[in-house]
Structure formats: structure tokens, C-alpha cells
C-alpha positions as CSV (number, residue, x, y, z in Angstrom):
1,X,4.3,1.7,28.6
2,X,5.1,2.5,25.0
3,X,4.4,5.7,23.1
4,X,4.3,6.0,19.3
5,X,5.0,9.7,17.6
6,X,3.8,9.8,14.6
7,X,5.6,12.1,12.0
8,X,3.3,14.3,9.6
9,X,2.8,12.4,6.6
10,X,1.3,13.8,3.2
11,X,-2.1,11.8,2.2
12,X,-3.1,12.1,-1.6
13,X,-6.4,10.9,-2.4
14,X,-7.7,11.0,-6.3
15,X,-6.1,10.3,-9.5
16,X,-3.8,13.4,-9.3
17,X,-0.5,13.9,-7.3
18,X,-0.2,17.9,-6.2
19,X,4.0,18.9,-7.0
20,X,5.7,19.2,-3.8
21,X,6.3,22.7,-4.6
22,X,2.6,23.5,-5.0
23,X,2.0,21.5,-1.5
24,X,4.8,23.8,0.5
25,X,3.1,26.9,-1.0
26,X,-0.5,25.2,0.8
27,X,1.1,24.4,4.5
28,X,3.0,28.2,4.0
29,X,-0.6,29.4,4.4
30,X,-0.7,31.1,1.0
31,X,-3.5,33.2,0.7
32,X,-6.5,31.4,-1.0
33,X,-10.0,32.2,-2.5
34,X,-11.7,30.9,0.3
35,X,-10.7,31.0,4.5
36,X,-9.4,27.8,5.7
37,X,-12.2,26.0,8.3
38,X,-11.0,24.6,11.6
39,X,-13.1,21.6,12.8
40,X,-12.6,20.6,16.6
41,X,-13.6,17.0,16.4
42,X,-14.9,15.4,19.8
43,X,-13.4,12.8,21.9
44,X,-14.4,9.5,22.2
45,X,-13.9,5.7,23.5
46,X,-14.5,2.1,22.2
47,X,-14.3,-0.8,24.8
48,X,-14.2,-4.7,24.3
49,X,-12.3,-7.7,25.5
50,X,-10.1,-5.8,27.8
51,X,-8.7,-3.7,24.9
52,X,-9.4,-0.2,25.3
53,X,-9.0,2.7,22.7
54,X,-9.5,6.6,23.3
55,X,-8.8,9.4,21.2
56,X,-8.4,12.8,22.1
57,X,-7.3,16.3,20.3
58,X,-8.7,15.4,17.3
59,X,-8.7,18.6,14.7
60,X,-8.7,19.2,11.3
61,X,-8.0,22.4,9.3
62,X,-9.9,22.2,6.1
63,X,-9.0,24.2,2.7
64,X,-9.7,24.5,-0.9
65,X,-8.0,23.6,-3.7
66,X,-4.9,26.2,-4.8
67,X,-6.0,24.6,-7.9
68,X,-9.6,26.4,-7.6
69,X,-11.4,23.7,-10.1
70,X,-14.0,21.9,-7.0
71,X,-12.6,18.8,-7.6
72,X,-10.0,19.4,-5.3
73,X,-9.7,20.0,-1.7
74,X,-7.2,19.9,1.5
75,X,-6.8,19.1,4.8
76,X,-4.3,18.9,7.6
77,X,-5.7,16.5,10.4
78,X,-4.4,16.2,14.3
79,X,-5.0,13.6,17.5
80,X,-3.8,11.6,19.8
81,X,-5.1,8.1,20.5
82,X,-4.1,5.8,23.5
83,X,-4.4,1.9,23.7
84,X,-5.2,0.4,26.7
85,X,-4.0,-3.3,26.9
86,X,-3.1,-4.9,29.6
87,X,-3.9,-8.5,28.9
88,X,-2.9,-9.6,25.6
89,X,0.1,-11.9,24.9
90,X,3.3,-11.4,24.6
91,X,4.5,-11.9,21.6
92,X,7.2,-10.2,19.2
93,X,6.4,-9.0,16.0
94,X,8.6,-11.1,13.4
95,X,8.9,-10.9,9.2
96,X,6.1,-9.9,7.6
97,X,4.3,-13.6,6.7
98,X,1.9,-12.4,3.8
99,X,-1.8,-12.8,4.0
100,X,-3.2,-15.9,5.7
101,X,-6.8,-15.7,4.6
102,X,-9.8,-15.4,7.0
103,X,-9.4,-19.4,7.6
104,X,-6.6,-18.6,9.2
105,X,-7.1,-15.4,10.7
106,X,-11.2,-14.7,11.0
107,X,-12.0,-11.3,10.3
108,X,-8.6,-10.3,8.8
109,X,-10.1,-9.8,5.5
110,X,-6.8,-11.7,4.2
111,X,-4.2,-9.1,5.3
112,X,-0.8,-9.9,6.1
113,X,0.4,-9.8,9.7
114,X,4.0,-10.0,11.7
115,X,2.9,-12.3,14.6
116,X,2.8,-9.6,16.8
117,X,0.4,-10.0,20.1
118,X,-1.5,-7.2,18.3
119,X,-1.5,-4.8,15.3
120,X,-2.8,-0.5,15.9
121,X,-3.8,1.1,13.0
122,X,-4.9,4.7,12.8
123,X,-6.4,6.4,9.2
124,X,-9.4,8.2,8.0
125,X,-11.9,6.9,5.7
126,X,-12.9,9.4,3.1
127,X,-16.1,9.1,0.8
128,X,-17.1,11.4,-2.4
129,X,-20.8,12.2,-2.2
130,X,-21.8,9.5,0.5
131,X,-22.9,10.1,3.9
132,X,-20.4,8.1,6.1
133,X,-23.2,8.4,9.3
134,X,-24.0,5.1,9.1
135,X,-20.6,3.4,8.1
136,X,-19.9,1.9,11.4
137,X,-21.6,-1.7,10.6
138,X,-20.1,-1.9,7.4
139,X,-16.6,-1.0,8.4
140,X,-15.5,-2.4,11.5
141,X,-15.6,-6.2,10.2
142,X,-12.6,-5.8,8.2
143,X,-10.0,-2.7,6.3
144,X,-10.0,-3.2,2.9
145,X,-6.8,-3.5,1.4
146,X,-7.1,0.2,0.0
147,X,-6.3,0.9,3.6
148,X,-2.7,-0.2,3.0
149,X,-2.4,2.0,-0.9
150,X,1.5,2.1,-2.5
151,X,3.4,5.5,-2.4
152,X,2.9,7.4,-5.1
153,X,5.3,10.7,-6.1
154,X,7.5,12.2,-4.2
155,X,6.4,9.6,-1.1
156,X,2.7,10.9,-1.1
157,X,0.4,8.1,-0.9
158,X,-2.2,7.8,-3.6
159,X,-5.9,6.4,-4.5
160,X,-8.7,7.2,-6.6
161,X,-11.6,8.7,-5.7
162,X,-14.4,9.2,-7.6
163,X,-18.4,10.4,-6.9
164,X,-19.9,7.6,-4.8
165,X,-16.7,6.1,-3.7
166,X,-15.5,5.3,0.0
167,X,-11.6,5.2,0.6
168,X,-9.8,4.1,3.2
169,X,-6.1,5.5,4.0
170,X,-3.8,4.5,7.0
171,X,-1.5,7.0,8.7
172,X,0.1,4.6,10.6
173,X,0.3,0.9,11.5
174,X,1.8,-0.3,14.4
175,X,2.7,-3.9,16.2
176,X,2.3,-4.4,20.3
177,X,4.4,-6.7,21.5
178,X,3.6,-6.8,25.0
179,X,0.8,-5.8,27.8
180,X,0.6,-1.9,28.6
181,X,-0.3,1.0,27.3
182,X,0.2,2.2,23.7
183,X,0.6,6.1,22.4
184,X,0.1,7.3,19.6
185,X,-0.1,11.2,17.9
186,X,-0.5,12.6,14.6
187,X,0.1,16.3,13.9
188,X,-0.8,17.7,10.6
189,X,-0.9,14.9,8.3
190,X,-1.7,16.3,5.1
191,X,-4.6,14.9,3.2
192,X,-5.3,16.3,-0.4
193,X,-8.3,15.1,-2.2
194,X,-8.4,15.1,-6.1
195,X,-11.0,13.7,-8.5
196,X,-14.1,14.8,-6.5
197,X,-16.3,16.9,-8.3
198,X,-18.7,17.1,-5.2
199,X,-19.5,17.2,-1.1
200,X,-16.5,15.0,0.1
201,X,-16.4,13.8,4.0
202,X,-13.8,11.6,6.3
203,X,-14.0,10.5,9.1
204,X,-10.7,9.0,11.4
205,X,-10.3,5.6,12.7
206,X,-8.5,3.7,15.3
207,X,-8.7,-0.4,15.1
208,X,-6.7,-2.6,17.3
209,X,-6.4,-6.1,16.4
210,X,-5.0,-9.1,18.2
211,X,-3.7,-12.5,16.9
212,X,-4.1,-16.0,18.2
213,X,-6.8,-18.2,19.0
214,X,-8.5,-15.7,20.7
215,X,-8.5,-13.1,18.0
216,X,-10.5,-9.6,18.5
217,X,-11.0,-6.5,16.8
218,X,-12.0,-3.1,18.8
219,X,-12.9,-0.1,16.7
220,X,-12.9,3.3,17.0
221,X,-15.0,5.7,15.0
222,X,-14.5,9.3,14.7
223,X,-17.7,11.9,13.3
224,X,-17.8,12.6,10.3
225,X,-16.9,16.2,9.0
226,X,-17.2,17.9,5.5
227,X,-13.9,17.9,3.1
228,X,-15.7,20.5,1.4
């Protein structure tokens, strides 16, 4: 059995990074213009290959912009999600070998791996005026490299996001190493949303991926709520 905590991270999607100061005056619960909205998310369960994933407690606590312009927006999300997988190899994870190309790797979309038996990763996928309803057939092929964006001030992580645009941002990636069961929570991670003049949603997911000949991918959709 393993368990993964994962520490609140600050999320910054659009072309502007809010000042740390600004951000402590947000999670101080400075009075705003508008009430913050609390979404309870429901659970939910994705099967395949003898990989299972569930996630549970998933919240978020959605807020306007300090800023007050509409093109910007908050939100602090929470859950847990737990891996079931007790038959994959094992194998340890071991320098990262770059991308190998979906010749090597089917279905990777190119993205680099550590040789680990298998890889969690847990994010949201935010969209600017787009219903994300019907992502699920598009999306759980591959990540786009987006998923993976480089920090940007002060350790926030940064990507643009423009009307008719779909991000994708990881919390947290992960290697298993071994057969069991995998644990992981995030509490609070802080996504701020800049460059949207319009209805944004997200939506979290939770992918487990496996390497070797018999390569899999299971995926895990959250529904989709309203960024404001």
C-alpha cells in the first residue's frame, strides 16, 4: 500500500500571474463583490485491465476576481483519488528518458516517461466558452503536453487561455513501482483563471498509465462545473 499527499499548489491559468501578495489577500477570505460558491462535485469510478481508479471528496470553492474586470476568476479545488492495481509489473522508476514517440510507446502522445511499472496523474482541464460535456472521447487518448506547463512567478504554474480554448493543467504526477494500492489527496489547490472574458468551466481528471508491452490507459472524468 502506498499513499501520496499532495501539498496545495497554486494553478495560474491565462496570460497574467496574480502577486503573491494579492493571492494571500484571496485564500484570507477578503471580502469580495460577489459570495464565494461551493460546488460538491460527485464521486465516481473508471474500470479497465485490472486498474482501478475512484475519486471521492471532490469540492471546489469558486470566487471572482479581486481584480473585478470578468476576465478573471478563482478557485480552490479538493479530492481524494485511490488507485487500485494489483497486477501490474514491478518495475522502478529510473531517470527521466525523454519522449519516445507513440512508436515506441502507443498512445503516449510522445511524453517522456521514467520506466516506472505505471505513471498517476491527477489535473483539471479548463476550457473558456466551450462546453466540456462531451470531452471524454477527445481526451482520454492522450494529455497534451500543456498538461505538463513550466512554472511561472513566484512557482505558480502558467498557460494561456483565451475564448474557445481548452487547457489542460496537472496537480500532480506520480510513478508506481509496484502492485497495490495507490493514494492520493489534494486540498485547496489554487487555480486562478486570467484572460477569459466569458463562461469558463473545468473539469478534474485522474489517468493511470502503464508501460511495457502491454501498455494501458484508464481514465477518470470528473463533471464539469462553472469557473464563473
Amino acid at each position: 500500500m502506498s499513499a501520496f499527499t499532495g501539498a496545495a499548489k497554486r494553478l495560474v491559468v491565462g496570460v497574467a500571474v496574480v502577486p503573491a501578495a494579492i493571492a494571500a489577500l484571496a485564500v484570507s477570505g477578503t471580502t469580495t463583490a460577489t459570495a464565494d460558491t461551493f460546488v460538491r462535485l460527485p464521486n465516481g469510478t473508471a474500470k479497465s485491465g485490472g486498474i482501478t481508479i475512484i475519486k471521492t471528496g471532490e469540492t471546489a470553492r469558486v470566487a471572482p476576481s479581486i481584480a473585478a474586470n470578468g476576465a478573471g476568476r478563482s478557485a480552490w479545488l479538493s479530492g481524494k483519488a485511490k488507485v487500485l492495481a494489483p497486477h501490474i509489473e514491478k518495475k522502478e522508476a529510473g531517470p527521466n528518458n525523454g519522449p519516445r514517440g507513440e512508436d515506441a510507446m502507443p498512445g503516449s502522445n510522445g511524453a517522456s516517461t521514467t520506466g516506472a511499472a505505471a505513471s498517476l496523474t491527477v489535473g483539471y482541464v479548463v476550457g473558456c466558452q466551450v462546453n466540456l460535456g462531451n470531452l471524454d472521447a477527445g481526451i482520454t487518448g492522450s494529455i497534451p503536453s500543456l498538461a505538463n506547463p513550466e512554472p511561472g512567478l513566484g512557482g505558480a504554474l502558467s498557460l494561456p487561455l483565451s475564448p474557445g480554448k481548452v487547457q489542460y493543467v496537472t496537480i500532480e504526477k506520480k510513478q508506481l513501482e509496484e502492485p497495490g494500492d495507490y493514494f492520493f489527496n489534494w486540498d485547496r489547490a489554487q487555480l486562478e483563471i486570467a484572460g477569459c472574458a466569458g463562461h469558463a468551466q473545468a473539469r478534474s481528471f485522474v489517468i493511470v498509465e502503464t508501460t511495457g508491452d502491454n501498455h494501458q490507459k484508464v481514465s477518470l472524468f470528473g463533471k464539469r462545473f462553472s469557473v464563473g
